[in-house]
ChimeraX commands (.cxc) that place a marker at each C-alpha (Angstrom):
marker #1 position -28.64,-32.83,35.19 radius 0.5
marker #1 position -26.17,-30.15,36.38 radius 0.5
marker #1 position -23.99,-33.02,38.38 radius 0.5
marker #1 position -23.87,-34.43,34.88 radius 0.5
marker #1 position -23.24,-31.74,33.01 radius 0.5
marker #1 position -20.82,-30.41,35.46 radius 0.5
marker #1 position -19.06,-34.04,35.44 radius 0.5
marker #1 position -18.92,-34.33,31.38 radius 0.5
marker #1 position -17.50,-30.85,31.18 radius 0.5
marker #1 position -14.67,-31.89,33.93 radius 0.5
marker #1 position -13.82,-34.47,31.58 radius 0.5
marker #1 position -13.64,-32.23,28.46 radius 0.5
marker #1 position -16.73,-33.75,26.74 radius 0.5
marker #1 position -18.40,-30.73,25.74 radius 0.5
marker #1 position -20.53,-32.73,23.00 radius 0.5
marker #1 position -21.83,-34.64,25.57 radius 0.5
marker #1 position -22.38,-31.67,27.94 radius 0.5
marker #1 position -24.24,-30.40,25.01 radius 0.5
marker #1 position -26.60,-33.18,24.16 radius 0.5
marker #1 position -27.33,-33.48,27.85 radius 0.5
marker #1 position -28.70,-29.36,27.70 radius 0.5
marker #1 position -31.09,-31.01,24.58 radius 0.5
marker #1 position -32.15,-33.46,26.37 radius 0.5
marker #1 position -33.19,-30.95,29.23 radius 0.5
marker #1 position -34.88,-28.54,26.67 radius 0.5
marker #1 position -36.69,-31.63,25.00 radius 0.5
marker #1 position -38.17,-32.83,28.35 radius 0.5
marker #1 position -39.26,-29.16,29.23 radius 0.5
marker #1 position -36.63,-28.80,31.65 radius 0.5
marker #1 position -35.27,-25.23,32.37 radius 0.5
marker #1 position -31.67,-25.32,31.89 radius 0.5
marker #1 position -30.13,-23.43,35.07 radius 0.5
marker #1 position -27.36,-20.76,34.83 radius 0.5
marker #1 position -24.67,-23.69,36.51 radius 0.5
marker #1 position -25.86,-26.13,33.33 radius 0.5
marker #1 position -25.13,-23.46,30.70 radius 0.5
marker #1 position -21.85,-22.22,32.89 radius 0.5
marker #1 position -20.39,-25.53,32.97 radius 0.5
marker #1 position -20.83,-26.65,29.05 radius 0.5
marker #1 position -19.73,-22.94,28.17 radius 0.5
marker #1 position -16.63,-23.34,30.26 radius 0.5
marker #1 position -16.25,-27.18,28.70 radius 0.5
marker #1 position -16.45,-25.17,25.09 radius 0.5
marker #1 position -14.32,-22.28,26.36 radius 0.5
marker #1 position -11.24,-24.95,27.21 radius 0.5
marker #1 position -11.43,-27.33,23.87 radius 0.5
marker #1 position -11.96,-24.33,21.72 radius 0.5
marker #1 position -15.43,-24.40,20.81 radius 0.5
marker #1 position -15.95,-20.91,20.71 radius 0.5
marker #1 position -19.14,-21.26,18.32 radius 0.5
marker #1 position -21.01,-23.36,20.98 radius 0.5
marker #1 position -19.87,-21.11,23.99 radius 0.5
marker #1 position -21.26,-18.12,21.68 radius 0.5
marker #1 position -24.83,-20.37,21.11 radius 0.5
marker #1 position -24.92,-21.28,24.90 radius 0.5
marker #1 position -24.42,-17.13,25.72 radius 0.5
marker #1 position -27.06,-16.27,23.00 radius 0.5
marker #1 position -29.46,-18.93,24.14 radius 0.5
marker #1 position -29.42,-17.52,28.05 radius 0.5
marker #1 position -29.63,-14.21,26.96 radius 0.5
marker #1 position -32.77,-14.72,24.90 radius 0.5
marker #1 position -34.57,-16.70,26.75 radius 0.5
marker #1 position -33.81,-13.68,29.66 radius 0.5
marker #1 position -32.31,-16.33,31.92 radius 0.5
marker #1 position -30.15,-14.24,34.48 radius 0.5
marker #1 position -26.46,-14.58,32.16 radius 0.5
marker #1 position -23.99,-14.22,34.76 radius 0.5
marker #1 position -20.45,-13.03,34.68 radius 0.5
marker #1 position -18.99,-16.48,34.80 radius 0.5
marker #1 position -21.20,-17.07,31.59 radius 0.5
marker #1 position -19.83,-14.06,30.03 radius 0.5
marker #1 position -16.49,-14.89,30.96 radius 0.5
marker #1 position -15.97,-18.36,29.34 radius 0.5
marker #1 position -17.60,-17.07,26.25 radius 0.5
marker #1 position -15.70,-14.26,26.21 radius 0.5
marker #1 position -12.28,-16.69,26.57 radius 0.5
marker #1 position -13.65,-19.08,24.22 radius 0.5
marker #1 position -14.10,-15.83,21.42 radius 0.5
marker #1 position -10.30,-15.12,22.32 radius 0.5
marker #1 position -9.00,-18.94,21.79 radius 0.5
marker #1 position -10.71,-19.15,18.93 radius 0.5
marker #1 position -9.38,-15.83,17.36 radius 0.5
marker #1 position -12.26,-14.03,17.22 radius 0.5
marker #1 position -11.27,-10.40,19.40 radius 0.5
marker #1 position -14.36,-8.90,17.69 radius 0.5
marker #1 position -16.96,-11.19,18.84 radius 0.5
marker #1 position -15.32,-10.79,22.55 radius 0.5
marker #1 position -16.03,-7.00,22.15 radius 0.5
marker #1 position -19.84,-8.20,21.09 radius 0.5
marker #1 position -20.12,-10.12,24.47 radius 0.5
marker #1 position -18.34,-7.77,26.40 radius 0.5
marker #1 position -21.11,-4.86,25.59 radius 0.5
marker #1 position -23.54,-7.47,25.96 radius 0.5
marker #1 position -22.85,-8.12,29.33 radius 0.5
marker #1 position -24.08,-4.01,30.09 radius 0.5
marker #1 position -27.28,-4.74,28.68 radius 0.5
marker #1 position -27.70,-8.10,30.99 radius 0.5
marker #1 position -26.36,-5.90,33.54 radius 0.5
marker #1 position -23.71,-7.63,34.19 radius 0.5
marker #1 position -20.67,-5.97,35.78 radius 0.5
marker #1 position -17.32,-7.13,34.24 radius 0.5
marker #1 position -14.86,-8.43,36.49 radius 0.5
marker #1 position -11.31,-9.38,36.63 radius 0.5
marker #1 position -11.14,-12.21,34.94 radius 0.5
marker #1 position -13.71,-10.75,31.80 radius 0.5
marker #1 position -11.68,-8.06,31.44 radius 0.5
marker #1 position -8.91,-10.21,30.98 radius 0.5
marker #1 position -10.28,-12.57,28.72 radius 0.5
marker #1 position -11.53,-9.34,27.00 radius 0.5
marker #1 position -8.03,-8.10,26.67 radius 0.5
marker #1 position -6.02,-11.52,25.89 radius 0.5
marker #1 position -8.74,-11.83,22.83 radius 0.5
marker #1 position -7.46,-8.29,21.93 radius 0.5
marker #1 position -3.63,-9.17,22.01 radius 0.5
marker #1 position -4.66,-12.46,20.14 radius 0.5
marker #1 position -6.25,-9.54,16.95 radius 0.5
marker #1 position -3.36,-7.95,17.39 radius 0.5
marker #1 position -5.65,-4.91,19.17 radius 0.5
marker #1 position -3.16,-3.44,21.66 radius 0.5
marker #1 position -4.96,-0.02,21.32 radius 0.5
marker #1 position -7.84,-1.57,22.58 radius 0.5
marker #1 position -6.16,-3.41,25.08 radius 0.5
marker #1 position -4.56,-0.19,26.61 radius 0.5
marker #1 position -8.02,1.13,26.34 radius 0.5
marker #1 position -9.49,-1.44,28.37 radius 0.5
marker #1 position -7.08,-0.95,30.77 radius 0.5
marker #1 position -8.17,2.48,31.71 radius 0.5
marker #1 position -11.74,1.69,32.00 radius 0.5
marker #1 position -10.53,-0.94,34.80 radius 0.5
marker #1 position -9.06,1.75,36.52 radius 0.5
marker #1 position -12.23,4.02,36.09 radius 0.5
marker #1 position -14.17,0.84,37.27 radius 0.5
marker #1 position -12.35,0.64,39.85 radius 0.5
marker #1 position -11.74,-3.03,38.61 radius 0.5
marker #1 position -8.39,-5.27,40.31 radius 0.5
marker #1 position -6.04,-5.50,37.91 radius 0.5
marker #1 position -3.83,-8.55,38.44 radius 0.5
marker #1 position -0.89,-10.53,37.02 radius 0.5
marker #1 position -3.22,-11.83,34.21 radius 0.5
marker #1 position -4.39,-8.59,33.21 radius 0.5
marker #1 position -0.60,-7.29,32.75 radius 0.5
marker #1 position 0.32,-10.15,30.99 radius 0.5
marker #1 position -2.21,-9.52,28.47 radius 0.5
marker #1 position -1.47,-5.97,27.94 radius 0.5
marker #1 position 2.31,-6.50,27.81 radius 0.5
marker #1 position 1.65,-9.12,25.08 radius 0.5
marker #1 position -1.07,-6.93,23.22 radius 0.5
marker #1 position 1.68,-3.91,23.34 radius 0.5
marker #1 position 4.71,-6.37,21.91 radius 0.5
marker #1 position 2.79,-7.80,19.40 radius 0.5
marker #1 position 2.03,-4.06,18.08 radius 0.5
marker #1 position 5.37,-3.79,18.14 radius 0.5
marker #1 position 4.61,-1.04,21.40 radius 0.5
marker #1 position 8.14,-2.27,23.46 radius 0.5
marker #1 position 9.08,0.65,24.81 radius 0.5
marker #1 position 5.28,1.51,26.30 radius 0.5
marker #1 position 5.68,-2.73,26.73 radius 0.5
marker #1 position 8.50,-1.93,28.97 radius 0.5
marker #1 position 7.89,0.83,31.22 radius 0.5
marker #1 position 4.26,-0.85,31.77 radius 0.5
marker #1 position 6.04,-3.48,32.94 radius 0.5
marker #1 position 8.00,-1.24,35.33 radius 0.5
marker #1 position 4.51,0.07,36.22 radius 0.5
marker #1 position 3.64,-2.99,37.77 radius 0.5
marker #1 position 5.46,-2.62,40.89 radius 0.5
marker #1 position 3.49,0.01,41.98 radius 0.5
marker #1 position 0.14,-1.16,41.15 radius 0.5
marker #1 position 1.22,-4.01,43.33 radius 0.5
marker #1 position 1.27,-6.33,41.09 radius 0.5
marker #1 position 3.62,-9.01,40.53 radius 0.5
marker #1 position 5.66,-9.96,37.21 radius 0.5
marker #1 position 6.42,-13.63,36.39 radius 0.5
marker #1 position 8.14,-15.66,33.78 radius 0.5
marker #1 position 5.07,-14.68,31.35 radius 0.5
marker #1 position 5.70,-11.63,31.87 radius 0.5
marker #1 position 9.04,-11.14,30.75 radius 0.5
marker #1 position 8.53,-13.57,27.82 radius 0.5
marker #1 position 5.93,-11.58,27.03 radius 0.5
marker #1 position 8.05,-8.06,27.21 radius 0.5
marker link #1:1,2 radius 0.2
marker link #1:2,3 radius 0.2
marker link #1:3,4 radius 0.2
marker link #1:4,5 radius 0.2
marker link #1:5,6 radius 0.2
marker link #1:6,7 radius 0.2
marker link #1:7,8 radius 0.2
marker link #1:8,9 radius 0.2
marker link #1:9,10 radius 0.2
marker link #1:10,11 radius 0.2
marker link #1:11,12 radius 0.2
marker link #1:12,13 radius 0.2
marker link #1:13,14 radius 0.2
marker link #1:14,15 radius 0.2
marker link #1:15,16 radius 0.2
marker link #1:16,17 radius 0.2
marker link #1:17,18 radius 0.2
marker link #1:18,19 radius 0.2
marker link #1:19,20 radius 0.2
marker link #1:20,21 radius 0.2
marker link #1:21,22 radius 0.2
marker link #1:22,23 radius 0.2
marker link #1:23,24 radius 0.2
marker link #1:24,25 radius 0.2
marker link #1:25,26 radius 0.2
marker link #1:26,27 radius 0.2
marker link #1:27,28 radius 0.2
marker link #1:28,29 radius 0.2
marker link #1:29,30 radius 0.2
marker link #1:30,31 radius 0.2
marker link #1:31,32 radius 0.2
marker link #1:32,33 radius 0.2
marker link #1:33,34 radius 0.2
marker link #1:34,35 radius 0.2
marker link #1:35,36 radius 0.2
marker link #1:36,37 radius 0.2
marker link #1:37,38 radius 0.2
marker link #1:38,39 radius 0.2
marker link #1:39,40 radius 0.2
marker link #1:40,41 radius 0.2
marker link #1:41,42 radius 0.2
marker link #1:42,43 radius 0.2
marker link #1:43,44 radius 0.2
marker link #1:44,45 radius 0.2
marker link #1:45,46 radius 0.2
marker link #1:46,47 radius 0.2
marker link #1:47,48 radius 0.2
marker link #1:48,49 radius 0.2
marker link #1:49,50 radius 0.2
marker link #1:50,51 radius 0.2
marker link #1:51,52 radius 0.2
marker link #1:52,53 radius 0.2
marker link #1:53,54 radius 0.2
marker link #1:54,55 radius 0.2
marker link #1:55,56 radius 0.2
marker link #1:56,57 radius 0.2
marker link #1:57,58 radius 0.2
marker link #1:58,59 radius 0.2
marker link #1:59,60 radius 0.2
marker link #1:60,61 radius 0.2
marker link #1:61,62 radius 0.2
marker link #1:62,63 radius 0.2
marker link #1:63,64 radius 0.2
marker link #1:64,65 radius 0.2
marker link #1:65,66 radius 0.2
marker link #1:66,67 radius 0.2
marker link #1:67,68 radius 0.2
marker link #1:68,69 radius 0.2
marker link #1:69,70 radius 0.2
marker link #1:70,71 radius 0.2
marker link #1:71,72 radius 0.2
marker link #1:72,73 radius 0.2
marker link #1:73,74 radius 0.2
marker link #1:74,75 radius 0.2
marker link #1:75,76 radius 0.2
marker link #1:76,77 radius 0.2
marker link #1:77,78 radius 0.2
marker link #1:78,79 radius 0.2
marker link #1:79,80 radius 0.2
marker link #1:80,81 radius 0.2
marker link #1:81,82 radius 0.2
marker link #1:82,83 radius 0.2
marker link #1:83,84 radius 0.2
marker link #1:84,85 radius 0.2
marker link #1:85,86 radius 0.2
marker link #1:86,87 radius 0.2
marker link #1:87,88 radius 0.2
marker link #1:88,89 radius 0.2
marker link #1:89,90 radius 0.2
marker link #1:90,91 radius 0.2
marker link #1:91,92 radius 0.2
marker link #1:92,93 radius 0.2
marker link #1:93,94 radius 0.2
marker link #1:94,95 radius 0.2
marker link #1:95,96 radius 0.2
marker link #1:96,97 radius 0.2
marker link #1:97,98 radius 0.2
marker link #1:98,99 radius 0.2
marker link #1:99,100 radius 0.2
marker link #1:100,101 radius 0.2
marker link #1:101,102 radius 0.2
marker link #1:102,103 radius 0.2
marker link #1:103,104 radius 0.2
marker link #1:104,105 radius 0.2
marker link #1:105,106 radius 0.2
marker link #1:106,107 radius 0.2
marker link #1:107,108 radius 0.2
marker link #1:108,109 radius 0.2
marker link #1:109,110 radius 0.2
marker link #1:110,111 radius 0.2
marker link #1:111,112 radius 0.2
marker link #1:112,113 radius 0.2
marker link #1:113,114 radius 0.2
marker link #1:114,115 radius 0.2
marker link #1:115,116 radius 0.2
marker link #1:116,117 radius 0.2
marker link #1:117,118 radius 0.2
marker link #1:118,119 radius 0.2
marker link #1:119,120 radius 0.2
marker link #1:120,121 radius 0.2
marker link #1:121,122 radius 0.2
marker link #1:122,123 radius 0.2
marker link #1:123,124 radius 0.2
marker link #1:124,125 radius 0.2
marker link #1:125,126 radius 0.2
marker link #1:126,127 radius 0.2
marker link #1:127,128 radius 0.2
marker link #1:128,129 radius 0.2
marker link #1:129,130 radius 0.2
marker link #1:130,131 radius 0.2
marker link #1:131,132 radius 0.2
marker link #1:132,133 radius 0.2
marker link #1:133,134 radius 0.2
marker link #1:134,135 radius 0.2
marker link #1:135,136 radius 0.2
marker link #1:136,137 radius 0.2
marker link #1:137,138 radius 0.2
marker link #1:138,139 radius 0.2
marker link #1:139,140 radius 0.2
marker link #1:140,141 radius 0.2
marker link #1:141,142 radius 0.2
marker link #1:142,143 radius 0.2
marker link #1:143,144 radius 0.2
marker link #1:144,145 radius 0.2
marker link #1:145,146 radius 0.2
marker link #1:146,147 radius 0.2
marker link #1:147,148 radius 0.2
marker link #1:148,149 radius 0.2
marker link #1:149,150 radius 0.2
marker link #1:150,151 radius 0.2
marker link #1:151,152 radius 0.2
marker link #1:152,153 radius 0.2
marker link #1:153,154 radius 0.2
marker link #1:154,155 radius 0.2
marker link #1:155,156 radius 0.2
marker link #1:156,157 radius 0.2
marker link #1:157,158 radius 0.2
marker link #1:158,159 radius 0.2
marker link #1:159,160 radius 0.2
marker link #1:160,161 radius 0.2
marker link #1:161,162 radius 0.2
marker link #1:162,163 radius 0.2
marker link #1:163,164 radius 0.2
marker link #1:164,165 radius 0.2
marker link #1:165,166 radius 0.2
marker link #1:166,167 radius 0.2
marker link #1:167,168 radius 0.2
marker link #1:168,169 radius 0.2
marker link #1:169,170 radius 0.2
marker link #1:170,171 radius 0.2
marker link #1:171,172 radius 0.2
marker link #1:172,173 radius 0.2
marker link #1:173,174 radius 0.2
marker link #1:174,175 radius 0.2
marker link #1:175,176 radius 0.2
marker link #1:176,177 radius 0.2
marker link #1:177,178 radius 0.2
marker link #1:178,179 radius 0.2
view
């Protein structure tokens, strides 16, 4: 099932992704974290974010190990589909699963923030990276630079943008669009 799954998602057919996670559950088959990664990611990238939500709910109640990955595509899927609050939701979700964020959740987390027009929040989470001792990368930046221009924050946009240099961390064309 996961080859399937894996190969319907690669394809962008989350409904069939989907129906194939049914059709495990309705032959008593456990539905492994890779199954429920791959159709969340397949929701994450064609906008599904209610399904991606379901998928996250559904491993977290039946206390199947949720893994970052999991938390991650749900997490982007809450932020393409406008919905910043429901990323926050997930996001202290992943704590109780005990899940550390990474990365790439934390920016996911923040994009979804810039996308509600959140760029306190987004600022925010950019401290408890640093107190997390979490990488912050290129992605990460971008996000907060976009968060802080959408609030209308250009000045703080543009000296964190300045910042980046010596966090080692490199600007690119989204970057300065973004500014």
């Amino acid at each position: 099932f996961n080859a399937a799954i894996s190969a319907r998602c690669k394809s962008g057919e989350w409904k069939e992704a989907l129906q194939l996670l049914s059709v495990m559950a309705q032959r008593g088959v456990d539905s492994s974290i890779i199954s429920s990664c791959a159709a969340t990611s397949a929701c994450e990238r064609t906008g599904e974010w209610p399904n991606a939500l379901k998928l996250c709910s559904r491993m977290m109640e039946t206390n199947a190990k949720a893994d970052i990955v999991l938390f991650s595509a749900a997490i982007s899927a809450c932020e393409k589909g406008d919905r910043w609050e429901m990323a926050l939701q997930l996001f202290s979700a992943m704590n109780q699963c005990k899940v550390q964020p990474d990365t790439a959740a934390f920016s996911a987390l923040i994009s979804a923030c810039a996308q509600g027009g959140q760029w306190e929040r987004a600022t925010q989470l950019l401290s408890v990276m640093a107190k997390n001792r979490v990488e912050t990368n290129t992605i990460t930046c971008n996000a907060a630079i976009t968060a802080l221009s959408k609030g209308t924050e250009y000045e703080t946009a543009s000296r964190f943008m300045s910042m980046m240099e010596g966090m080692k961390v490199r600007c690119n064309t989204i970057t300065f669009a973004a500014a």
